[in-house]
LUMVODREN-798278 format. One line per 2 residues: their letters; for each residue x, y, z of C-alpha. Coordinates in nm, 3 decimals, always signed. Layout:
% residues N
A> X:Y:Z ~ ...
This chain:
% residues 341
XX> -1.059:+0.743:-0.760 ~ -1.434:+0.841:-0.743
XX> -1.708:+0.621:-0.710 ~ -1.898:+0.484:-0.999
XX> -2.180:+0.446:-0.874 ~ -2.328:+0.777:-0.807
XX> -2.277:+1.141:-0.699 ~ -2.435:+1.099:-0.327
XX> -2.114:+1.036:-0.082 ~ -2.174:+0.671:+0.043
XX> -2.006:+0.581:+0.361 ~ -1.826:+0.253:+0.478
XX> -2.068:+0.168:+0.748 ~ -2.369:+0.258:+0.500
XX> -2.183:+0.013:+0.258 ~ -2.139:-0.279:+0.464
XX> -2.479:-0.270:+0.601 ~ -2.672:-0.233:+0.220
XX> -2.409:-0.552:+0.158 ~ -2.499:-0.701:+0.446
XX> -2.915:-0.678:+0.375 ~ -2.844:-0.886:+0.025
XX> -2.831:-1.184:+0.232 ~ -3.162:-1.293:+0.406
XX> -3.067:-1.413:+0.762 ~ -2.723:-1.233:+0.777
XX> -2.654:-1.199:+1.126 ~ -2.401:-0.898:+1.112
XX> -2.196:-1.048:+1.281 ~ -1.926:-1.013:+1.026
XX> -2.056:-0.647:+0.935 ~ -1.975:-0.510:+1.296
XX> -1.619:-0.687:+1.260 ~ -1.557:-0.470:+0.978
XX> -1.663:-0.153:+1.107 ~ -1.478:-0.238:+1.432
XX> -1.129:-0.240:+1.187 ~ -1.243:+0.069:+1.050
XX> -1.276:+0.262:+1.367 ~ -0.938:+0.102:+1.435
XX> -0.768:+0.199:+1.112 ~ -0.907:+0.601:+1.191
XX> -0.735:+0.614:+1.541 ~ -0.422:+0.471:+1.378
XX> -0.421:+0.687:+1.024 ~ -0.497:+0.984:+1.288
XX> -0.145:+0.873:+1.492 ~ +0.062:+0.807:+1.177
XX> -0.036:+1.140:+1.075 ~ +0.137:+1.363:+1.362
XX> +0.349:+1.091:+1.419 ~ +0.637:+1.295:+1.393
XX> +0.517:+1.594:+1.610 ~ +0.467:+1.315:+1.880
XX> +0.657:+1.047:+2.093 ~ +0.587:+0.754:+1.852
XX> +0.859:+0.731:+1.602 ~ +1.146:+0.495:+1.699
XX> +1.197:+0.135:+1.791 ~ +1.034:+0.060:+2.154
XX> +1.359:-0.193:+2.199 ~ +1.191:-0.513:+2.171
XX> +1.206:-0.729:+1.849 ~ +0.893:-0.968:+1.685
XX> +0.833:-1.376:+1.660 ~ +1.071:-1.310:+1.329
XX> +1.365:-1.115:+1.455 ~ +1.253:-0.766:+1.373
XX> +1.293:-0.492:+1.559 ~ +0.989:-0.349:+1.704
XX> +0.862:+0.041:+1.654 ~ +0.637:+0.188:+1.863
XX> +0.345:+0.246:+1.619 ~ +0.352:-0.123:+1.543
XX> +0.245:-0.156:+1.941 ~ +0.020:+0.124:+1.869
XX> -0.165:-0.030:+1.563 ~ -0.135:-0.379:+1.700
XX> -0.319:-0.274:+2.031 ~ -0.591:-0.043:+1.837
XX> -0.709:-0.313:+1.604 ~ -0.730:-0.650:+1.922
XX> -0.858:-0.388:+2.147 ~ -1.169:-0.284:+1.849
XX> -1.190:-0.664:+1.788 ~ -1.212:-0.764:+2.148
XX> -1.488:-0.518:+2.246 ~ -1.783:-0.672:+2.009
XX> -1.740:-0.998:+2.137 ~ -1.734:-1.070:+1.811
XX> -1.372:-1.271:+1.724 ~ -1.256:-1.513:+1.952
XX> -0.878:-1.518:+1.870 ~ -0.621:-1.272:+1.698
XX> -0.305:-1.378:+1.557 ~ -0.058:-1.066:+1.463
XX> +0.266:-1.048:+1.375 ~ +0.347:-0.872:+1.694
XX> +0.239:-1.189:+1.887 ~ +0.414:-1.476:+1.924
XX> +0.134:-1.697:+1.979 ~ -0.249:-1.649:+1.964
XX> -0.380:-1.383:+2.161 ~ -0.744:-1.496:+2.291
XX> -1.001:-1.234:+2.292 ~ -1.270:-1.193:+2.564
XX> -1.552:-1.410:+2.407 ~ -1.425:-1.767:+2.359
XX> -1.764:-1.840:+2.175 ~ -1.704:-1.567:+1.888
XX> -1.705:-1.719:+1.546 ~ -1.426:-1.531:+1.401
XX> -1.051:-1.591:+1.394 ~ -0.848:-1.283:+1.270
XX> -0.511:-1.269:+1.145 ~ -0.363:-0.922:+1.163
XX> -0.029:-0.743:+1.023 ~ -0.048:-0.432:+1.217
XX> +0.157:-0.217:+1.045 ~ +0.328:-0.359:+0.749
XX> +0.660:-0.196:+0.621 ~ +0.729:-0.041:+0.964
XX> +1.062:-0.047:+0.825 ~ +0.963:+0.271:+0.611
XX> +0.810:+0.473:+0.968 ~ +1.021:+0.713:+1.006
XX> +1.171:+0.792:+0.712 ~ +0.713:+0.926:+0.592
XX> +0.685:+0.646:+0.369 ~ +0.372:+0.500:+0.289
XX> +0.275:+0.172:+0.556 ~ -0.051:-0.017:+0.575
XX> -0.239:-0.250:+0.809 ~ -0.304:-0.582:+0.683
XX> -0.648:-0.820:+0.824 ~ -0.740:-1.164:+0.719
XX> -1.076:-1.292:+0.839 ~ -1.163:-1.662:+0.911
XX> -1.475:-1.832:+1.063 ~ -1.414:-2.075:+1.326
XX> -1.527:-2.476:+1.328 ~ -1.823:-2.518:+1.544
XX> -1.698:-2.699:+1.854 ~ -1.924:-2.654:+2.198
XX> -1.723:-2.648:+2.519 ~ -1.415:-2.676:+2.327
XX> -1.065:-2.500:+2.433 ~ -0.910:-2.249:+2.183
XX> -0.633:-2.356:+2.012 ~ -0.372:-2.263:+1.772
XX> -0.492:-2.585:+1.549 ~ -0.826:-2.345:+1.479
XX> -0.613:-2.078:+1.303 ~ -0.457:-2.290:+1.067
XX> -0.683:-2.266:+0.784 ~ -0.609:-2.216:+0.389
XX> -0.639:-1.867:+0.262 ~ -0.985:-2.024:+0.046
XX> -1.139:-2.034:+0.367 ~ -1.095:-1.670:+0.429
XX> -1.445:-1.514:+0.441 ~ -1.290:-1.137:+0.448
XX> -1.023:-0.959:+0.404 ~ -0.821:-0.617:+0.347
XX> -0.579:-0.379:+0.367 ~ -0.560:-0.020:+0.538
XX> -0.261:+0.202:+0.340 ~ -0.195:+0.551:+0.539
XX> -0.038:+0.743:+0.253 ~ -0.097:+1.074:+0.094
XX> -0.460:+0.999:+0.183 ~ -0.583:+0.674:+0.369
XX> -0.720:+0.408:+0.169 ~ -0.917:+0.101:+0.267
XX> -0.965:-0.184:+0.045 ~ -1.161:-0.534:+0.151
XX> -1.337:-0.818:-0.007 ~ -1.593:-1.087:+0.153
XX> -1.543:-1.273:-0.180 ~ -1.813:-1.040:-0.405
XX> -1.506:-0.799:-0.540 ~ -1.330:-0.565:-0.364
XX> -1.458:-0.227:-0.262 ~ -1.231:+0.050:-0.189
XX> -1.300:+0.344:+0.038 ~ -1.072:+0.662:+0.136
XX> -1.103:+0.850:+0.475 ~ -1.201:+1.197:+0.434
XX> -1.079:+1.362:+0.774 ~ -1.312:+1.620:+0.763
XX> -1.578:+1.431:+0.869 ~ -1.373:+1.138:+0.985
XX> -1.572:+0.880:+0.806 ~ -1.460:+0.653:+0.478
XX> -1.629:+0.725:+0.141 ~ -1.650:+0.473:-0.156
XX> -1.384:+0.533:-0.433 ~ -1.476:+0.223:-0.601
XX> -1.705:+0.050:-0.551 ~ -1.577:-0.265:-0.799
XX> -1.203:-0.230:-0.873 ~ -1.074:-0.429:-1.129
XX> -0.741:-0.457:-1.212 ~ -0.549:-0.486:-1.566
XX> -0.486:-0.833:-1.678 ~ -0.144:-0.707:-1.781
XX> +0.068:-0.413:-1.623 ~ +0.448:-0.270:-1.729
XX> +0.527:-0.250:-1.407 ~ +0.758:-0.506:-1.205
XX> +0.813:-0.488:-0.847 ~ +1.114:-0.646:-0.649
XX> +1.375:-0.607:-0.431 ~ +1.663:-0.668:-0.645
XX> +1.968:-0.595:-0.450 ~ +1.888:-0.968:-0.323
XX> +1.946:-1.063:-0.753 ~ +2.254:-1.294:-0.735
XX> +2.071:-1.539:-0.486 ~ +1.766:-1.593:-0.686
XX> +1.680:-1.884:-0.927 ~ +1.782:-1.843:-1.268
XX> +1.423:-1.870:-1.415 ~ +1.381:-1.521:-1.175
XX> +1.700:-1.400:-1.300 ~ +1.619:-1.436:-1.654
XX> +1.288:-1.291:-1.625 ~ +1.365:-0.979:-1.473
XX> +1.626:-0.972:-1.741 ~ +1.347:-1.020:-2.040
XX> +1.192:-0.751:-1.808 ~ +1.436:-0.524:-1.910
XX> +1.490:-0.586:-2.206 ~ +1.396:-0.302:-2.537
XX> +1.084:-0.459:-2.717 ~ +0.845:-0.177:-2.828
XX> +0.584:-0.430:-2.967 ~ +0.526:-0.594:-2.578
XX> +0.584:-0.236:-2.408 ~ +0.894:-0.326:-2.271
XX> +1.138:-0.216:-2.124 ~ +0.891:-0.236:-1.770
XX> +0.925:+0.013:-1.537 ~ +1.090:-0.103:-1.146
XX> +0.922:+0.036:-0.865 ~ +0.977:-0.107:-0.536
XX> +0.854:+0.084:-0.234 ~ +0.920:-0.213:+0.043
XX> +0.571:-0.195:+0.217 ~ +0.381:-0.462:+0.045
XX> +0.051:-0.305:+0.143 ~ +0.154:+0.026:-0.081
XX> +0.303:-0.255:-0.354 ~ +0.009:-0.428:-0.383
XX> -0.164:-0.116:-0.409 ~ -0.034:+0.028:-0.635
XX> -0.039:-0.303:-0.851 ~ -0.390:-0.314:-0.819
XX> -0.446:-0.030:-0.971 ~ -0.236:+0.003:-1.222
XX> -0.135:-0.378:-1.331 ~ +0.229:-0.558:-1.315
XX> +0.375:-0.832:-1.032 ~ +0.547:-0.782:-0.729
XX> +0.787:-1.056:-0.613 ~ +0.906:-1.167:-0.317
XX> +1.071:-1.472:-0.375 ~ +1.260:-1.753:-0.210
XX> +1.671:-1.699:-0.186 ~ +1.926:-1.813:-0.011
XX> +1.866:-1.615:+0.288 ~ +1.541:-1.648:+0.312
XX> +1.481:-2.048:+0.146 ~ +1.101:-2.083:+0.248
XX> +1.033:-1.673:+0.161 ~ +0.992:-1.408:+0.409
XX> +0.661:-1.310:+0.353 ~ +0.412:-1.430:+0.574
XX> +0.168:-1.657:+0.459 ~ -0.097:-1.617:+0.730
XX> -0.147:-1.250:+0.749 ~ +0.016:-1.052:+0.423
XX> +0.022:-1.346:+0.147 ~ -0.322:-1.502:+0.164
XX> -0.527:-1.169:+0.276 ~ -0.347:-0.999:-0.071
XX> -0.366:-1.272:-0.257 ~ -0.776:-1.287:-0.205
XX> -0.807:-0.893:-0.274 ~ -0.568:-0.956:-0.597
XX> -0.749:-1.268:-0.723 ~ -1.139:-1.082:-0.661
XX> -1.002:-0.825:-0.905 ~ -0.891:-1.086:-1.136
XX> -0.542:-1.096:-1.062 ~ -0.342:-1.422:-0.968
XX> -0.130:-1.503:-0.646 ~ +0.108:-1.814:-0.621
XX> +0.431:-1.943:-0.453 ~ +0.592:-2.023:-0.784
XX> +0.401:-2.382:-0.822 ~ +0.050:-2.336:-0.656
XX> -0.215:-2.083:-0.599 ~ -0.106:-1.911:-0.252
XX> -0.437:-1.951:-0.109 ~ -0.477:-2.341:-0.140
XX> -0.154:-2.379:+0.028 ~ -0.197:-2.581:+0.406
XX> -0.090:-2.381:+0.674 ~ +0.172:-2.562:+0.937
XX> +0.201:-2.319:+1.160 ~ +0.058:-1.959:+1.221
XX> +0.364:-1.757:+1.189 ~ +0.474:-1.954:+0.840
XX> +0.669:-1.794:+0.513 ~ +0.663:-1.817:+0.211
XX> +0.740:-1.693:-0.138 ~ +0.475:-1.471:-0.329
XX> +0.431:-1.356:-0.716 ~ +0.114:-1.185:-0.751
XX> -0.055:-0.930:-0.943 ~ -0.205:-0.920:-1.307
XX> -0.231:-1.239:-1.454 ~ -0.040:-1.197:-1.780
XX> +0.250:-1.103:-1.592 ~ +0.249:-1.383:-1.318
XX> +0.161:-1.633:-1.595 ~ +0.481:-1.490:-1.803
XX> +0.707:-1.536:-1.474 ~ +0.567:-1.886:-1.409
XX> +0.668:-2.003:-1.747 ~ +1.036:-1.871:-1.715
XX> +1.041:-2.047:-1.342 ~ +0.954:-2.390:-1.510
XX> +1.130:-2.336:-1.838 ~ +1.454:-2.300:-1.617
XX> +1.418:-2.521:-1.302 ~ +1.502:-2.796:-1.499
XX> +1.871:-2.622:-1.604 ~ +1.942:-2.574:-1.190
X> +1.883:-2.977:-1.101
């Protein structure tokens, strides 16, 4: 991508401060919180990039709040991005995936609450697959003298007043939104700073590509099943038969959806009954970047980021991406949920 609005190489930090200086009175508060995950996301796209020429690839032995077993650049990325948040005194509280509970940053009086994935799809480490970092930004409720407490976190995703993704592929990409559109920047690691690509994306209200795990196929609902079937199917006059492409980091997913249009899925099943996507800290963050590029993100009934959070580490299923196609699998979920009771 190259950026549309001029010739002259405009950095990140040059970005978020001309944003910043639209709005009279803007502390910059929440501009230094950005720039803080960008310095972050350069120490960690520098270690994913040798990570095989140093001691980092592997599991570290331990396993997450959800079961999963732990690798050692998820302790890496998950330490670079609280330790950049704690030092501007800045965010208050961090909730990651790495954490079972909230992790309580040096200034109790900071106004932000961040949710972080840390390095989504670790699954894919060491086998040089594209990962990402995931961050979800939330202002906390003015309360003097009050304790911290997990209660604060649990906010819907249309309370989120940033958010973003990091992807460390064949070049590293950073994508946010503070609810004006989404601006996407890529590192250029000769002079170690991110450049605007775009500095507007919008995405395609319709896509031919569909994007789903389906070795999980005989445990979904049959309004799924059907419409990965009418997926499939030959009809030259809607474009179809839509192409599958299913990387298994969502941040890359997403990505590429963005760009180029279609759904990813990651439904319910009979496995995983509430989803396995987490709602906090991959659902709602994506869902806001999707939706400020006028894509859609719900469960399969509601918009993902109206949905009330019961707990910080909660699941839950996810269709998102150009509107056309979510829209399309909606109907077929409501058309058939009737045949199933």
């Amino acid at each position: 991508m190259v950026s549309k609005s001029n010739s002259r190489l405009e950095t990140l930090e040059e970005y978020i401060i001309q944003s910043q200086n639209r709005f009279p009175g803007a502390t910059g508060e929440l501009s230094q919180l950005l720039r803080d995950i960008g310095l972050a996301a350069k120490i960690i796209s520098r270690e994913v990039n040798k990570a095989g020429i140093t001691n980092i690839l592997g599991v570290d032995g331990s396993t997450n709040i959800h079961g999963e077993a732990v690798k050692k650049l998820d302790i890496f990325a998950d330490q670079q991005l609280i330790s950049a948040l704690d030092r501007s005194l800045i965010t208050c509280m961090v909730i990651s995936e790495e954490n079972d509970g909230i992790v309580k940053l040096s200034s109790k009086g900071g106004k932000y609450i961040v949710y972080l994935d840390p390095l989504d799809g670790s699954s894919n480490i060491d086998v040089n697959v594209s990962i990402g970092s995931i961050f979800s930004v939330y202002m906390r409720e003015a309360r003097f003298n009050s304790v911290l407490k997990e209660s604060d976190a649990l906010q819907p995703g249309v309370r989120q007043v940033a958010a973003g993704y990091v992807l460390y592929g064949s070049s590293t990409i950073l994508a946010y939104t503070t609810g004006l559109g989404v601006s996407v920047f890529t590192l250029d690691p000769s002079i170690g700073e991110f450049i605007l690509s775009d500095r507007e994306i919008m995405m395609p209200d319709h896509g031919s590509i569909y994007s789903i795990n389906e070795g999980s196929y005989n445990s979904w609902d049959l309004g799924l099943k059907k419409y990965i079937k009418y997926c499939q199917e030959d009809d030259p006059e809607t474009g179809r038969p839509y192409s599958a492409r299913y990387i298994g980091s969502m941040v890359a997913d997403i990505h590429r959806t963005l760009i180029k249009g279609g759904i990813f899925i990651y439904p319910h099943s009979k496995r995983y009954p509430s989803g396995k996507l987490r709602l906090m800290y991959e659902c709602n963050p994506l869902s806001f970047i999707i939706e400020q590029a006028g894509g859609m993100a719900t469960d399969g009934h509601k918009r993902i980021m109206e949905i009330e959070p019961e707990a910080i580490h909660e699941q839950t299923p996810i269709y998102i991406g150009s509107k056309e196609n979510v829209q399309k699998v909606m109907d077929f979920l409501e058309k058939y949920s009737a045949v199933e009771q």
